[in-house]
DSSP file (Angstrom, degrees, kcal/mol; ACC not computed):
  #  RESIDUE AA STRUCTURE BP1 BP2  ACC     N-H-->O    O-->H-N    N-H-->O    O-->H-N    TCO  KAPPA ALPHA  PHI   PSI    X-CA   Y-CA   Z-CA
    1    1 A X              0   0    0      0, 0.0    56,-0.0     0, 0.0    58,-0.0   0.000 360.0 360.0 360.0 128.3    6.6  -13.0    0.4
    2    2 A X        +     0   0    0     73,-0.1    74,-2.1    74,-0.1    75,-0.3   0.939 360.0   4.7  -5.7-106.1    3.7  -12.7    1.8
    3    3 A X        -     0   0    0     72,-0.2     2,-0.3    73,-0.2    75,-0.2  -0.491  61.7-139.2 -81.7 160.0    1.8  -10.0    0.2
    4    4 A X  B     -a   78   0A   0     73,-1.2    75,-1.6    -2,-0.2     2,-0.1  -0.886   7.5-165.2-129.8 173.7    2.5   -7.8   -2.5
    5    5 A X        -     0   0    0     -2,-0.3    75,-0.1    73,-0.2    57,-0.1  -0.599  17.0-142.8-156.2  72.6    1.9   -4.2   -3.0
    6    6 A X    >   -     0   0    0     73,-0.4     3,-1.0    -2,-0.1     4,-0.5  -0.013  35.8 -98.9 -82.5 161.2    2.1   -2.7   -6.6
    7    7 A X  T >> S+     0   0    0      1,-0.3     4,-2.2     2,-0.2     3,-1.3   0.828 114.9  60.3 -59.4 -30.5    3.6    0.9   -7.0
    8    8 A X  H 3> S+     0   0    0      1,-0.3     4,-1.3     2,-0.2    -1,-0.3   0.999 105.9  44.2 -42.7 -59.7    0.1    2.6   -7.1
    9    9 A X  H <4 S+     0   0    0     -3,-1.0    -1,-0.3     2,-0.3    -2,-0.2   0.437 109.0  61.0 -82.5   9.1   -0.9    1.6   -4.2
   10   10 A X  H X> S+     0   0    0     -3,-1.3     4,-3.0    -4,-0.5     3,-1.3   0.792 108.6  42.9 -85.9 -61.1    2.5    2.5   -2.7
   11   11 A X  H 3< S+     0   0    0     -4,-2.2    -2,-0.3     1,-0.3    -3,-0.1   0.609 110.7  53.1 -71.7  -4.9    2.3    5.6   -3.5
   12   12 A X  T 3< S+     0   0    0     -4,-1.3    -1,-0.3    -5,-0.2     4,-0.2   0.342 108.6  54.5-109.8  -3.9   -1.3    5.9   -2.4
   13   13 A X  T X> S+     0   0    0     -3,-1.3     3,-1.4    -5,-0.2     4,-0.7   0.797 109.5  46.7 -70.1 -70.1   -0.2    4.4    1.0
   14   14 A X  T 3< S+     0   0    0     -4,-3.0     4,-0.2     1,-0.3    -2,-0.1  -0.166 104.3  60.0 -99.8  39.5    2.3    6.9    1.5
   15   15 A X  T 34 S+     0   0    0     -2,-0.6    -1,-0.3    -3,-0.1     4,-0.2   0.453 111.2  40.2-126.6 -58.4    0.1    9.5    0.6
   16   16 A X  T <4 S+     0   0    0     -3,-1.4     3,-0.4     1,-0.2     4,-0.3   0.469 108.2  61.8 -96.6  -0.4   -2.2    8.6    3.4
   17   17 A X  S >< S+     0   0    0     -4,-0.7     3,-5.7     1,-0.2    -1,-0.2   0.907  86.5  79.9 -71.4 -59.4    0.8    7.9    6.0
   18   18 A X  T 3  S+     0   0    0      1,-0.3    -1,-0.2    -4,-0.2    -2,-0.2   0.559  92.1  42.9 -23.2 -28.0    1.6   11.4    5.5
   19   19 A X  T 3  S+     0   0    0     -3,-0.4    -1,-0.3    -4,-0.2     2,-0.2   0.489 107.2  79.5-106.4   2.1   -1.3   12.4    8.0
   20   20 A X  S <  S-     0   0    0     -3,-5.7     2,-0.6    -4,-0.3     0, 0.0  -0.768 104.5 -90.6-103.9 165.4   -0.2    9.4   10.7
   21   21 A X     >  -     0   0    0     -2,-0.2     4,-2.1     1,-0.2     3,-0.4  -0.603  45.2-150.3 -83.9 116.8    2.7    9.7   13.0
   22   22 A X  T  4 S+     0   0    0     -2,-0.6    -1,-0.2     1,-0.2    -4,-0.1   0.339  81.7  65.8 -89.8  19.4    5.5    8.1   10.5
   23   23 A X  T  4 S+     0   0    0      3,-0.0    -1,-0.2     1,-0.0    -2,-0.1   0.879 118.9  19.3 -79.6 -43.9    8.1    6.4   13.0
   24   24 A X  T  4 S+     0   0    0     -3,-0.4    -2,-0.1     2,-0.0    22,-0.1   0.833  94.2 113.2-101.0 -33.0    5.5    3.8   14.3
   25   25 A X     <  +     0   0    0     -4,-2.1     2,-0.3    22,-0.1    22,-0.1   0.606  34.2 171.3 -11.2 170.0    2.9    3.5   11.8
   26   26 A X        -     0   0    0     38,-0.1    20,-1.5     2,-0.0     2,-0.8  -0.679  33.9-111.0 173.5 153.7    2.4    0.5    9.9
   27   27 A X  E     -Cd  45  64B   0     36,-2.2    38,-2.7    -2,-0.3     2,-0.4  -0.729  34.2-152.4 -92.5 121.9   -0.5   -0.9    7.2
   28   28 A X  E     +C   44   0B   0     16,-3.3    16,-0.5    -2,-0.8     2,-0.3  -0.793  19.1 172.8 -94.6 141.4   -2.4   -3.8    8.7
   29   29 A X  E     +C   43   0B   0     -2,-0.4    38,-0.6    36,-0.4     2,-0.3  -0.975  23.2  89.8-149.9 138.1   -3.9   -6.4    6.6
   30   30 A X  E     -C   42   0B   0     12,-1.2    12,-2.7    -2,-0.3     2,-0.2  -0.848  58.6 -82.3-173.5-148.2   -5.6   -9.5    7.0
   31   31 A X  E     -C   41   0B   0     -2,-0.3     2,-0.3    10,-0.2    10,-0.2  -0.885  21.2-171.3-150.1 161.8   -9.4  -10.8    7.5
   32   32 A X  E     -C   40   0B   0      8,-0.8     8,-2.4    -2,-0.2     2,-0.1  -0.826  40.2 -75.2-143.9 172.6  -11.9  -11.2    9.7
   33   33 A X  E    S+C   39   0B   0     -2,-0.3     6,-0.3     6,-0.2     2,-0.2  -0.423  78.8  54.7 -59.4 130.4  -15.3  -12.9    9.5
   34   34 A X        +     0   0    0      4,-1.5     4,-0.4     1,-0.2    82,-0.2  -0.766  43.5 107.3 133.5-174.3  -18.4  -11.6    7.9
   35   35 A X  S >  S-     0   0    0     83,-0.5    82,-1.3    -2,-0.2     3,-0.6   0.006  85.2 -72.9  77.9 160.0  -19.6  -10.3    4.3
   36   36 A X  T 3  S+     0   0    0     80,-0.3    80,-0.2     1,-0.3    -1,-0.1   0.927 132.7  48.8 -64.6 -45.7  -21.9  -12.4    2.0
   37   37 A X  T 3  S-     0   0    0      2,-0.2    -1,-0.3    79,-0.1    -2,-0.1   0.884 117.2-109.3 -79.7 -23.3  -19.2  -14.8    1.0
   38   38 A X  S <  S+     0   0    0     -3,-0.6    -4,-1.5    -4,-0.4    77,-1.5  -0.060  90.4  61.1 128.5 -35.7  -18.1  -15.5    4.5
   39   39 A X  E     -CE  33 107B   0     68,-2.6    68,-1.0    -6,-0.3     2,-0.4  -0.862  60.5-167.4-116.0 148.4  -14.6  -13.8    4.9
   40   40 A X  E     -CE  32 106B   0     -8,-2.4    -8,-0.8    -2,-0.3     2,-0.3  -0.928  23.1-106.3-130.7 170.2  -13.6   -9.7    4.6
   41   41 A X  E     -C   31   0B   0     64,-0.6     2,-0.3    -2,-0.4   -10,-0.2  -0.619  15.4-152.5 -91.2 151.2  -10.9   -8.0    4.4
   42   42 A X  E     +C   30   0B   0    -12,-2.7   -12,-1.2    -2,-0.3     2,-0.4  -0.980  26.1 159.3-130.4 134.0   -9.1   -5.7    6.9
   43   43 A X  E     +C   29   0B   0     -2,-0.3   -14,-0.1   -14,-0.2     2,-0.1  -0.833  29.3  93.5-137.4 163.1   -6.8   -2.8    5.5
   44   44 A X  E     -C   28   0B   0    -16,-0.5   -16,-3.3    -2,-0.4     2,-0.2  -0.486  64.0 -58.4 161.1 179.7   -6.1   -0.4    7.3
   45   45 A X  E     +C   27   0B   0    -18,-0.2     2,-0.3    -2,-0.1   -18,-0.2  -0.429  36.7 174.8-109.7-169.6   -3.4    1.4    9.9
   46   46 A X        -     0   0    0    -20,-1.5     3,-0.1    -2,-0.2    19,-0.0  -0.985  28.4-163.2-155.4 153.6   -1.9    0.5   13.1
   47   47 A X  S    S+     0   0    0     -2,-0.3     2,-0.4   -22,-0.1   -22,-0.1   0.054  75.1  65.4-125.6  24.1    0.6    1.4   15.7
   48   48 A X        -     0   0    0    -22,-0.1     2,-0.4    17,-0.1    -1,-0.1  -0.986  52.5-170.6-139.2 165.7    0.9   -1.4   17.4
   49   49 A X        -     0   0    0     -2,-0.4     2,-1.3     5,-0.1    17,-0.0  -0.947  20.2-142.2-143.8 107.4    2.2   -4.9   16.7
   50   50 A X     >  -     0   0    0     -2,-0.4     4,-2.0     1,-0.1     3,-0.4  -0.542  16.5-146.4 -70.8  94.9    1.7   -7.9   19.2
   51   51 A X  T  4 S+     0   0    0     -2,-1.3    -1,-0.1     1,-0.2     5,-0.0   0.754  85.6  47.6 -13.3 -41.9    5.0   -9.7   18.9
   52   52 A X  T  4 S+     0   0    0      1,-0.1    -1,-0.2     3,-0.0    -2,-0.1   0.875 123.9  32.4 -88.4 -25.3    3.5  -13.6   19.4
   53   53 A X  T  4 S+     0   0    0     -3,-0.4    16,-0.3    14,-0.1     2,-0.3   0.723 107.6  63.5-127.3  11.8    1.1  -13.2   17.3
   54   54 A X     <  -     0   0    0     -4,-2.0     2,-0.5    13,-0.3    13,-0.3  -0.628  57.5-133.0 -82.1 148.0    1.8  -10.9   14.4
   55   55 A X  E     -F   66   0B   0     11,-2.9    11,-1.0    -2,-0.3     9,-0.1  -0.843   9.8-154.4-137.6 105.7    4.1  -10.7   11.5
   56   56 A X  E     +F   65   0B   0     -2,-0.5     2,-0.4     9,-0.2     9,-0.2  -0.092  25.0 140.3 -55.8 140.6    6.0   -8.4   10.3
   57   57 A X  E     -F   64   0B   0      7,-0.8     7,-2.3    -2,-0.1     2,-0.3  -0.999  36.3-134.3-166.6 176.1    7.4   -7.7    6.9
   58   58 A X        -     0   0    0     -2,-0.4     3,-0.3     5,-0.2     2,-0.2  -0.824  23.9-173.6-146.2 103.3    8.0   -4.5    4.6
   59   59 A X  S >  S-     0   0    0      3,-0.5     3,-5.1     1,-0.3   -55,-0.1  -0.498  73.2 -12.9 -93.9 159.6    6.8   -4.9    0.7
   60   60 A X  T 3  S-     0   0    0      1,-0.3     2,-0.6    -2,-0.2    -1,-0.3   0.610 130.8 -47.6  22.9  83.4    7.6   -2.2   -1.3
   61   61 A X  T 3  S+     0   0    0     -3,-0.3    -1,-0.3     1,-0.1     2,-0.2   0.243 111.7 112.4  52.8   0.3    8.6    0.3    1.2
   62   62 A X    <   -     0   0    0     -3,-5.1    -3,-0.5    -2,-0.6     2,-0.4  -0.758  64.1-135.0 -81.2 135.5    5.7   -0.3    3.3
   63   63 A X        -     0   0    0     -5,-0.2   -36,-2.2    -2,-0.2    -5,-0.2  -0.935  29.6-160.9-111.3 146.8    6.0   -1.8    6.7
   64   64 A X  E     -dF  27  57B   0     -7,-2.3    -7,-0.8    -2,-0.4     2,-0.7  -0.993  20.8-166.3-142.1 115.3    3.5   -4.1    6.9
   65   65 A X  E     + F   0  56B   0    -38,-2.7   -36,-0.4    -2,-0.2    -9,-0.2  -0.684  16.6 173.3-101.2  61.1    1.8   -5.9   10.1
   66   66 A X  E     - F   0  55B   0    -11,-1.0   -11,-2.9    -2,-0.7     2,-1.2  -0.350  39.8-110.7 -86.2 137.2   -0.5   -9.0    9.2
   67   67 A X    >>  -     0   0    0    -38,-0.6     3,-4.6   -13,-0.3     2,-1.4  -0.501  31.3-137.4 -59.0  85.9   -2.2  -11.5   12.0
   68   68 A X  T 34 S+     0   0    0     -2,-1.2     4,-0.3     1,-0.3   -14,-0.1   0.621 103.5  65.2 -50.0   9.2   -0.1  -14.8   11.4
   69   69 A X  T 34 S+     0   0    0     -2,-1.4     4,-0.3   -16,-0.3    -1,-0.3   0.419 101.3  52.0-105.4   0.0   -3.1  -16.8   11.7
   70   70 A X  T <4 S+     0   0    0     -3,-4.6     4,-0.5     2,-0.1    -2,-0.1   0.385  84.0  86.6 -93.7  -1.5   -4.5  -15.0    8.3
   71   71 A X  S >X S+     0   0    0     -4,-0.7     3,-5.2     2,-0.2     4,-3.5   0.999  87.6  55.8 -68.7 -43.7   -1.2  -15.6    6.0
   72   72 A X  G >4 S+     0   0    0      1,-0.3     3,-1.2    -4,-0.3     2,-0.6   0.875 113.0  37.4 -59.1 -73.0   -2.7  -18.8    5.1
   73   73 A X  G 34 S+     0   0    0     -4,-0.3    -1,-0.3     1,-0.2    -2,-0.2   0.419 123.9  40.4 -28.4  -7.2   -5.7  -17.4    3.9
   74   74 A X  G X4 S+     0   0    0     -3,-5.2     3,-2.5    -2,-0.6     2,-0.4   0.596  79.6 151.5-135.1 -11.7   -4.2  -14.4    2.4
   75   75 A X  T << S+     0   0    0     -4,-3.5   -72,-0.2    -3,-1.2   -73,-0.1   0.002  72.3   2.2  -1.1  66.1   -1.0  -15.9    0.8
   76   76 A X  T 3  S+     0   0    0    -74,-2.1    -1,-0.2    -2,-0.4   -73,-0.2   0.382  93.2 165.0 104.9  15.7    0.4  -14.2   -2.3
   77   77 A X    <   -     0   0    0     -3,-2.5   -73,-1.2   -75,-0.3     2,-0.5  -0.235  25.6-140.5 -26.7 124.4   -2.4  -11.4   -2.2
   78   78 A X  E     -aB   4  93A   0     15,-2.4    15,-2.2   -75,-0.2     2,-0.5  -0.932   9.3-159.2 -85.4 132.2   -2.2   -8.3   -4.0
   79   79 A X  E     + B   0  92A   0    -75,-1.6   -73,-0.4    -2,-0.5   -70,-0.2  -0.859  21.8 174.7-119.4 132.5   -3.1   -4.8   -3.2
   80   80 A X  E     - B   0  91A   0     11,-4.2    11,-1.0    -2,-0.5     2,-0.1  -0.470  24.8-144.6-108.3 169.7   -3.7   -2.3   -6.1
   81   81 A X        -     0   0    0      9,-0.2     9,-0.2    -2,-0.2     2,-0.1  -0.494  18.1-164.3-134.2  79.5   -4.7    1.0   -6.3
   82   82 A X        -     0   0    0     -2,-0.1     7,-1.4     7,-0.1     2,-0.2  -0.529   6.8-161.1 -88.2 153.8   -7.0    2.0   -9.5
   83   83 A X  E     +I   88   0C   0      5,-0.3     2,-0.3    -2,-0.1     5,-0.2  -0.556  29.4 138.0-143.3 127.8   -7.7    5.4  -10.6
   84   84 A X  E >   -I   87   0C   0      3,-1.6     3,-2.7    -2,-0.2     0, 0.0  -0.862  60.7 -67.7-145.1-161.4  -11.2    6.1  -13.2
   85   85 A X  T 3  S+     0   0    0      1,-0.3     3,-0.1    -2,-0.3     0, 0.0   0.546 126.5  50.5 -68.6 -26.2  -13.9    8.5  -13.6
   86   86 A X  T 3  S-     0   0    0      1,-0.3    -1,-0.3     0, 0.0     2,-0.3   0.233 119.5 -90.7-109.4  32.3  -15.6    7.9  -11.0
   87   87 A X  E <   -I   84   0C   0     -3,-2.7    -3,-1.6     2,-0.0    -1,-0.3  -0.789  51.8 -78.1 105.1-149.5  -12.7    8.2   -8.2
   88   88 A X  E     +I   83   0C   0     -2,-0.3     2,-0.3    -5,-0.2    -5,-0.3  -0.852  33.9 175.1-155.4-174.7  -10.5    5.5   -6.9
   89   89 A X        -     0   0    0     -7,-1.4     2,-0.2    -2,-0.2    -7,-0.1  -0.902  36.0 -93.5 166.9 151.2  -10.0    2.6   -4.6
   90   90 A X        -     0   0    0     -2,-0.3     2,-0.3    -9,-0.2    -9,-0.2  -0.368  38.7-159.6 -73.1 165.3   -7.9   -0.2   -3.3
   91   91 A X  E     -B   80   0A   0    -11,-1.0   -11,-4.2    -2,-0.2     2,-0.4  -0.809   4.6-147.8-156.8 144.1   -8.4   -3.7   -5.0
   92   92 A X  E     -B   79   0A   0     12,-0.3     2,-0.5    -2,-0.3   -13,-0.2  -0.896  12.4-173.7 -93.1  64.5   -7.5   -6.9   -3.7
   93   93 A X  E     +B   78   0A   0    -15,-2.2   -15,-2.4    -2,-0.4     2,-0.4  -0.679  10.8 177.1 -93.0 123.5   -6.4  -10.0   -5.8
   94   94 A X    >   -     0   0    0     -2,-0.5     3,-0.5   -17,-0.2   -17,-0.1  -0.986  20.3-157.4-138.0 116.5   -6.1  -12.9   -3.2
   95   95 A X  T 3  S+     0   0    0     -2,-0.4    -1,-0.1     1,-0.2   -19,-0.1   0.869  86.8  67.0 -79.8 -33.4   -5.1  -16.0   -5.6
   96   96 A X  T 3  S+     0   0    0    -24,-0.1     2,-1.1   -22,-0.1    14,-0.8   0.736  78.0  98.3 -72.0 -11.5   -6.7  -18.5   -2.4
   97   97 A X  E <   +G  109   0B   0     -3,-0.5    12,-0.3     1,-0.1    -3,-0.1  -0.451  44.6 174.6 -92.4 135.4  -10.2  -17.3   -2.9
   98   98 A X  E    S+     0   0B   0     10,-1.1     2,-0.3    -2,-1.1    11,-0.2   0.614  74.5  37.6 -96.1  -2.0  -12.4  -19.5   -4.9
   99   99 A X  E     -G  108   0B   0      9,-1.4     9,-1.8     2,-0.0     2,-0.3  -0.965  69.0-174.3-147.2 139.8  -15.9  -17.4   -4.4
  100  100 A X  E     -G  107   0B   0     -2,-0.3     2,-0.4     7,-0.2     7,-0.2  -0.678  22.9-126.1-113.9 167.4  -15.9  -13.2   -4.3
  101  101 A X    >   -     0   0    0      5,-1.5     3,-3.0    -2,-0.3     4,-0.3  -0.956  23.7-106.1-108.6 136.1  -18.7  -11.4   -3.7
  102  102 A X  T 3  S+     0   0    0     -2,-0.4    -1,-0.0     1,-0.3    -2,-0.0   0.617 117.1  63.2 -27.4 -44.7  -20.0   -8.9   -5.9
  103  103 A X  T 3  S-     0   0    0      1,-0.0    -1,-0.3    16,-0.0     0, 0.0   0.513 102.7-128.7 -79.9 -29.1  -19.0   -6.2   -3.8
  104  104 A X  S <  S+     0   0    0     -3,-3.0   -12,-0.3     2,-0.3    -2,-0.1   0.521  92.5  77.9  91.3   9.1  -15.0   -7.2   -4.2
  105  105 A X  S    S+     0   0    0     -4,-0.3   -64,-0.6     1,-0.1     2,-0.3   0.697  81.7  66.4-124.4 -16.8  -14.3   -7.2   -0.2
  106  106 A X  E     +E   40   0B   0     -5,-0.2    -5,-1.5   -66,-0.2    -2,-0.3  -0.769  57.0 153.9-106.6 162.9  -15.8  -10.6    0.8
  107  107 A X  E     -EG  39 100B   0    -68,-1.0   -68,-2.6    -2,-0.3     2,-0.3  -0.866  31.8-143.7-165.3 159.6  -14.3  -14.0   -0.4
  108  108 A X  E     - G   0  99B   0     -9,-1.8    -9,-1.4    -2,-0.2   -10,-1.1  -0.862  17.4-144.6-134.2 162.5  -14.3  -17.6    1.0
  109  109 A X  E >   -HG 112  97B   0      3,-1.5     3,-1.8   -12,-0.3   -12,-0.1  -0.841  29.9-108.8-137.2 124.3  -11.0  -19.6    0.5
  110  110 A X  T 3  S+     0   0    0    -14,-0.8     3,-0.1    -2,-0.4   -13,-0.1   0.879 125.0  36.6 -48.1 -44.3  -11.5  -23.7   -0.2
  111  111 A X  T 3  S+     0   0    0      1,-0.1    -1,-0.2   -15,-0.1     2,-0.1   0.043 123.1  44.6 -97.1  10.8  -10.1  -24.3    3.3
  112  112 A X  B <   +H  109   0B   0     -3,-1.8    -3,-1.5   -39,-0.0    -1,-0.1  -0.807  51.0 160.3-162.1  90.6  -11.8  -21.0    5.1
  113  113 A X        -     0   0    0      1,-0.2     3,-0.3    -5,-0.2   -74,-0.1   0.321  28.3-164.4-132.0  42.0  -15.5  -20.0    4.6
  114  114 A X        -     0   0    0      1,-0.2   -75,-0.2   -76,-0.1    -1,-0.2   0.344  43.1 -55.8  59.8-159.8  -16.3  -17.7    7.6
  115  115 A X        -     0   0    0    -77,-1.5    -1,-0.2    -7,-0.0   -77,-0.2  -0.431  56.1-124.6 -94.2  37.8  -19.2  -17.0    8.4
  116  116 A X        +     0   0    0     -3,-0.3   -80,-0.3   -80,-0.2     2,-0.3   0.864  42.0 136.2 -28.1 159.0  -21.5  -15.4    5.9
  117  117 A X        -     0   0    0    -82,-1.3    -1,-0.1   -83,-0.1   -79,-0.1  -0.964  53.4 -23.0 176.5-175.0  -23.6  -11.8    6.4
  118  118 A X              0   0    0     -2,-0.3   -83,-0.5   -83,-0.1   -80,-0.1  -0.183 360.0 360.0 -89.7-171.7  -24.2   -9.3    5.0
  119  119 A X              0   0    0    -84,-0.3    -1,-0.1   -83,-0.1   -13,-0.1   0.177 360.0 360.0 -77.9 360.0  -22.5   -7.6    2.0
């Protein structure tokens, strides 16, 4: 599998489908260039899915749309969802990146190191 998706962030997914239309939806995820480390992350949803060049899959009970030219780069990723005191958030543990950025949304990958910007 791809991706993973622990039950927080399931339920915090399907929290926020509620307000998208839930026959087509789907959570997109991969990366795109930019951020201080070179690469970012892309979450968010979508209703459409380009057949050649997309990939489908459904973790936990999420259907889930990734760019098949990002798996390498995003291989065996987790997406979390923590809770504190001062609100909450997604988090991202992506085992391929070897530099983060402070900020916890840019990364560079030993084999991938974008393009760098800012934070």
């Amino acid at each position: 599998m791809v991706l993973n998706i622990t039950d927080n962030a399931r339920s915090q997914i399907q929290e926020m489908m509620k307000d998208e239309d839930q026959e087509t939806v789907r959570l997109r995820f991969g990366v795109k260039g930019g951020g201080c480390s070179g690469l970012s992350y892309s979450l968010g949803f979508d209703y459409d899915v380009n057949e050649e060049l997309d990939t489908k899959e459904e973790v936990n009970g999420i259907p889930v749309t990734i760019f098949t030219q990002d798996i390498a780069v995003i291989e065996g990723t987790t997406i979390d969802f923590k809770q504190n005191m001062m609100g909450g958030g997604f988090t991202i543990d992506n085992p391929n990146a070897i530099v983060s950025c402070g900020c916890g949304s840019s990364f560079k990958t030993a084999t991938n190191a974008g393009t760098p910007g800012d934070c």
